[in-house]
C-alpha positions as CSV (number, residue, x, y, z in Angstrom):
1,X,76.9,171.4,40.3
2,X,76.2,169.8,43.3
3,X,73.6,172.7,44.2
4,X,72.0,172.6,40.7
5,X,71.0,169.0,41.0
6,X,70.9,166.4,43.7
7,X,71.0,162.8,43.3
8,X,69.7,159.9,45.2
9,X,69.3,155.9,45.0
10,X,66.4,154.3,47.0
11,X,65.6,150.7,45.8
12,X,67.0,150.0,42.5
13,X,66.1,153.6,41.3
14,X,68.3,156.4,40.4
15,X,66.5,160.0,41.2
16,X,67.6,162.5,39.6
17,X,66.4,166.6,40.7
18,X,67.0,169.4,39.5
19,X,67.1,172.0,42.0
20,X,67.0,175.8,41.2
21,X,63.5,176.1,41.8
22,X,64.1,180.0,42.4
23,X,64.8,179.7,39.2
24,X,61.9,177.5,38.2
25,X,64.9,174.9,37.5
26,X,65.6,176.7,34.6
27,X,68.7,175.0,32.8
28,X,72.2,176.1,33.7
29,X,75.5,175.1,32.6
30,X,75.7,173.0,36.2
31,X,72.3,171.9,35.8
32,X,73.7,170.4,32.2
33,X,76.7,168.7,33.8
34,X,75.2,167.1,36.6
35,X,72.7,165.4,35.0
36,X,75.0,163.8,32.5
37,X,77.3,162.8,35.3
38,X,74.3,161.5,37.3
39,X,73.0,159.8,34.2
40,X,77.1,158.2,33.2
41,X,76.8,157.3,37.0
42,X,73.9,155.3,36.5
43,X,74.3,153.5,33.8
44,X,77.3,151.7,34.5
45,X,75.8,150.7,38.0
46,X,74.4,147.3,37.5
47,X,72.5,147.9,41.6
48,X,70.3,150.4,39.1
49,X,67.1,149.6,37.6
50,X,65.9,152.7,36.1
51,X,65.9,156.4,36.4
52,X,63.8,159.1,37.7
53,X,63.7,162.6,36.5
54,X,62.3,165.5,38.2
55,X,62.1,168.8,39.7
56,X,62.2,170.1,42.7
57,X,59.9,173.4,44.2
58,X,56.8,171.9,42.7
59,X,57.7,172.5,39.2
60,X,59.8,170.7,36.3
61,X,61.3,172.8,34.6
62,X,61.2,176.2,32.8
63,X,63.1,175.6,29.9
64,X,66.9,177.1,29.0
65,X,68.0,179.6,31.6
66,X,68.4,182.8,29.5
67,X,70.6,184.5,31.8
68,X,73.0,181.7,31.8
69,X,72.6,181.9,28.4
70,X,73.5,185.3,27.7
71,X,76.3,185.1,30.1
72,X,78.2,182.7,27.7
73,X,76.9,179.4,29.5
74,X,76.6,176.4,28.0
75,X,73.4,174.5,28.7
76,X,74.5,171.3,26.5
77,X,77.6,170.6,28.6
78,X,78.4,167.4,29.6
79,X,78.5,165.6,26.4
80,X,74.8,164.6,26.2
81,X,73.2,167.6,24.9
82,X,70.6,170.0,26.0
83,X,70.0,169.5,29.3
84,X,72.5,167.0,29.7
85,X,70.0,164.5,28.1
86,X,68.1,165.5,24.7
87,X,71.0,164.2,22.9
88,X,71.9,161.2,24.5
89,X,69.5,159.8,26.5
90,X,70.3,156.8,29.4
91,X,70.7,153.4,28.1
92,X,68.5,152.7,31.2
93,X,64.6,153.3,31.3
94,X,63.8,156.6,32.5
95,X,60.9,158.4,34.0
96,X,59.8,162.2,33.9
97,X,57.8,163.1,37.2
98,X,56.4,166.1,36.2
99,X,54.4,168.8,38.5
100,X,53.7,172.4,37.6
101,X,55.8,173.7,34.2
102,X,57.2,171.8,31.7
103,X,58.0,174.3,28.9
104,X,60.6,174.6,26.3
105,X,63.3,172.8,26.6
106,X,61.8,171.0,29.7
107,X,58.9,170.1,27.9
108,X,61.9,168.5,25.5
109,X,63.9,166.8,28.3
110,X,60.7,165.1,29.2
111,X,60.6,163.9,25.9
112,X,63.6,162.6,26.2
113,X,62.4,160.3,28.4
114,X,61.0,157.1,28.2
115,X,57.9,157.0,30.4
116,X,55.9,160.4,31.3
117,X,54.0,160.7,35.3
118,X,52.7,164.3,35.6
119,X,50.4,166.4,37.8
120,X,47.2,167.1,36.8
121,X,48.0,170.4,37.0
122,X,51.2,170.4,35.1
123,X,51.8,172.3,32.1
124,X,53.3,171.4,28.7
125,X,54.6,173.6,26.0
126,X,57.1,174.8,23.2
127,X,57.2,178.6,23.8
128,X,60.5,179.0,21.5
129,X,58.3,180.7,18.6
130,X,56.9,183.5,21.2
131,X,60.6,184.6,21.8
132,X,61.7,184.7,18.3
133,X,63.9,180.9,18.3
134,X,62.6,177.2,17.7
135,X,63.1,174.2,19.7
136,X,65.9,172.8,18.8
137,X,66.9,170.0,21.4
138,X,64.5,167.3,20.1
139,X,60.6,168.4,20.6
140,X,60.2,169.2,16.9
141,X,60.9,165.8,16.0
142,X,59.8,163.5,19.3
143,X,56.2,165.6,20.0
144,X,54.9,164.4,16.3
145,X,55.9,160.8,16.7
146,X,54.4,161.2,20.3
147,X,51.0,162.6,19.3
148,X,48.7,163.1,16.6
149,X,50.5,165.5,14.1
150,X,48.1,168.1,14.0
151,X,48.1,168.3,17.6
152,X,52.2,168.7,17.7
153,X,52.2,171.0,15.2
154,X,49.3,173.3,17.1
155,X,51.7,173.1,20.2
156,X,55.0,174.0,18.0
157,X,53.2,177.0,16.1
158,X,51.5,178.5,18.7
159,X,54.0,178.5,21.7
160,X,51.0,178.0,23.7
161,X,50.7,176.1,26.8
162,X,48.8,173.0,26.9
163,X,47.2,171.2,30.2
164,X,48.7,167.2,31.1
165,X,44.8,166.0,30.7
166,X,44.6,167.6,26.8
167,X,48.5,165.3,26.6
168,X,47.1,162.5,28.2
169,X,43.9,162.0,26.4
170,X,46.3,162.6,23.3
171,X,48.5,159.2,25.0
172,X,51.4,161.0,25.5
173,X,51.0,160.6,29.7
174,X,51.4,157.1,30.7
175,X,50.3,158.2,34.8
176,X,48.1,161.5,35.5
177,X,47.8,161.7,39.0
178,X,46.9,164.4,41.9
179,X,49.1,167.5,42.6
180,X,51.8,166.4,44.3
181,X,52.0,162.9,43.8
182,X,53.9,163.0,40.3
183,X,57.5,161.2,41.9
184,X,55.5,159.1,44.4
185,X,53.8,157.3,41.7
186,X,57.2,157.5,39.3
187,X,58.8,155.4,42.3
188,X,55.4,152.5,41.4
189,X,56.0,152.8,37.8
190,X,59.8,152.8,38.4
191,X,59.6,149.7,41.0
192,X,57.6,147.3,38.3
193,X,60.2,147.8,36.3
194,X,63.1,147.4,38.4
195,X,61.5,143.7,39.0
196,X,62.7,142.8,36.2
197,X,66.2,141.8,34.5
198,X,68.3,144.1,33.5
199,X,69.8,143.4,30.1
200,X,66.3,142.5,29.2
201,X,64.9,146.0,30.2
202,X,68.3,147.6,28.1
203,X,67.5,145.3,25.1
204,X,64.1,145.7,24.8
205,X,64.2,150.0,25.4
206,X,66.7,150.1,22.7
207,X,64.5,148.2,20.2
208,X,61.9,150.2,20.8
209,X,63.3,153.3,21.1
210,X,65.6,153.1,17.8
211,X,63.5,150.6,15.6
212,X,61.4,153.5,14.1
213,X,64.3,153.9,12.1
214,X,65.4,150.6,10.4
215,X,64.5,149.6,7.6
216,X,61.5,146.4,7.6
217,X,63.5,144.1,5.7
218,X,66.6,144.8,8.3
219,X,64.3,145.0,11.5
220,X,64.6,141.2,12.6
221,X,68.1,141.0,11.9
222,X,69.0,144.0,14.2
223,X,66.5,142.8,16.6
224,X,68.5,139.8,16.7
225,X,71.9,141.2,16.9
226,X,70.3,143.0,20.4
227,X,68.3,140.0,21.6
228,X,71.1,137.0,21.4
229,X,73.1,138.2,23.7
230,X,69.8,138.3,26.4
231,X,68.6,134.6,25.3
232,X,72.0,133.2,26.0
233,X,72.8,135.3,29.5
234,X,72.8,133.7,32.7
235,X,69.4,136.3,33.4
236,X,67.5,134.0,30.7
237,X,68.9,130.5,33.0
238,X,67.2,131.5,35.9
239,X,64.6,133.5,34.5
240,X,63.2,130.1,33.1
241,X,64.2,128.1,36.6
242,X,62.6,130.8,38.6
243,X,59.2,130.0,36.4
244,X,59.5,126.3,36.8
245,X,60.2,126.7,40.8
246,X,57.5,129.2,41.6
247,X,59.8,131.4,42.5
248,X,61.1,134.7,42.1
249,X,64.1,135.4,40.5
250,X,67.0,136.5,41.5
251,X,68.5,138.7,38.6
252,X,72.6,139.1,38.3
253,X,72.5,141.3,35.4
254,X,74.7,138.9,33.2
């Protein structure tokens, strides 16, 4: 496991790389586990902002490794799904630095997460239909609430491999940036968030993330439900104290 994925902390933010680019980080049964047990890590760790999610080699991530696969091994372990995200995601914010491929299931762990910095070389796509499967850890359902339907349904029928700038003119890129510069730049994005308070960053990615679901006349009363506990946290006391001091805050994450 260890091998498959490395982990780091620099300033706030959890990194998080897979690491079999011989492999083009294809995913393994370790690469599954060891990014759920960073990501369980993380999240209880109240020193952590956010999360970072890359590959190493100059690449993402190729997608399921079928060798593993046909060797009996199981690329959902770890109790999070594919990946050892697509099913359950981190309660904290998370980034995908993306150079070179992103394809089948990488192209769906990258949708797994909540902010996208790629390459502008990097390549996106759902291949599954070439080889005779579908993609079944979350891109059939995420890419059309990402992007224009038409456009997700080109990408899901044809298996064919689509450049970051035709993504990011489609909004599904929040950075594009030079070759080589993807987790340099996922570090910026990750450091404005990380100036922030914590149980305001949870609160307000699990609104947006799971409010496409609830029902309009139950949406305020869910929101609130997530919210009271932020208004009446020692974060909001010295958030407003901060403000009236010209200061910066100081956040405890309580």
């Amino acid at each position: 496991m260890a091998d498959a994925v490395s982990v780091e902390v620099a300033d706030g933010i959890g990194i998080i790389t897979i690491n079999r680019p011989e492999a083009r980080n294809a995913v393994n049964e370790a690469v599954a586990r060891g990014i759920a047990a960073a990501i369980d890590g993380f999240d209880s760790r109240r020193d952590i902002t956010s999360l970072i999610l890359t590959g190493a080699g100059g690449t993402f991530c190729a997608g399921m490794d079928l060798k593993g696969f046909l060797a009996g091994e199981n690329s959902m372990a770890g109790g999070r799904g594919f990946g050892g995200i697509t099913h359950r995601p981190p309660a904290k914010p998370v980034i995908a630095a993306v150079e070179g491929y992103a394809l089948a299931g990488g192209f769906e762990i990258v949708l797994s997460c909540d902010l996208i910095v790629a390459s502008e070389e990097a390549m996106f796509g759902l291949p599954e239909v070439t080889r005779g499967l579908a993609a079944g850890a979350g891109g059939l359902f995420r890419l059309p609430r990402r992007i224009p339907y038409h456009l997700a349904m080109e990408i899901a029928l044809t298996g064919a491999r689509v450049p970051a700038k035709r993504l990011d003119a489609a909004g599904l890129i929040n950075r594009l940036v030079p070759a080589g510069e993807a987790l340099a730049q996922a570090r910026k994005l990750a450091a404005g968030i990380g100036r922030n308070a914590p149980l305001s960053l949870a609160a307000t990615k699990r609104i947006v993330a799971g409010s496409a679901d609830w029902p309009l006349s139950e949406s305020f009363d869910r929101q609130e439900e997530l919210i009271r506990p932020v208004f009446s946290s020692a974060d909001a006391m010295e958030g407003a104290a901060a403000f009236a001091e010209k200061r910066q805050p100081v956040w405890r994450g309580e």
